[in-house]
C-alpha positions, -999 to +999 in steps of 0.1 A: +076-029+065+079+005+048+051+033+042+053+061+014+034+086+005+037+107-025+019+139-016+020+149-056+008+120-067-012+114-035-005+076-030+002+055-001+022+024-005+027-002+019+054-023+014+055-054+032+078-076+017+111-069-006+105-095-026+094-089-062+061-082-074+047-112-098+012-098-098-015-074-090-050-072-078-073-040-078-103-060-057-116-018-045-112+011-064-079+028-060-065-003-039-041-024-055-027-052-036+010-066-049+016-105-046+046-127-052+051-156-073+040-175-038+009-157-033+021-135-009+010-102+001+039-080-007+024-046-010-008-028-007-011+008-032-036+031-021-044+058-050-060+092-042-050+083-004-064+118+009-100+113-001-103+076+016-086+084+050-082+113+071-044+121+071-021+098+052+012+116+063+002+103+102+016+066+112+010+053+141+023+016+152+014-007+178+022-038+189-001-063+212 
């Protein structure tokens, strides 16, 4: 998994998978999720990422 954010263009991407985008979904305003040929969830794009969370240059990971 890899997270960018473009501060200039302020968007997040989440890139879950390196295969190939075959489609893509806007189902909320300024979310796009990416799918494969398969179906798959392969990325999630979050447009104007400042206004719908508090600070999209902090990650923070944990595993359960």
């Amino acid at each position: 998994m890899r997270i960018k954010y473009d501060k200039v263009s302020d968007v997040l991407y989440i890139s879950l998978s390196d295969e190939a985008v075959h489609e893509s979904d806007e189902n909320k305003s300024g979310v796009i999720i990416d799918y494969s040929t398969d179906g798959k969830i392969v990325g999630i794009e979050i447009l104007s990422a400042s206004k719908k969370m508090p600070n999209p240059l902090k990650v923070e990971y944990e595993v359960a």
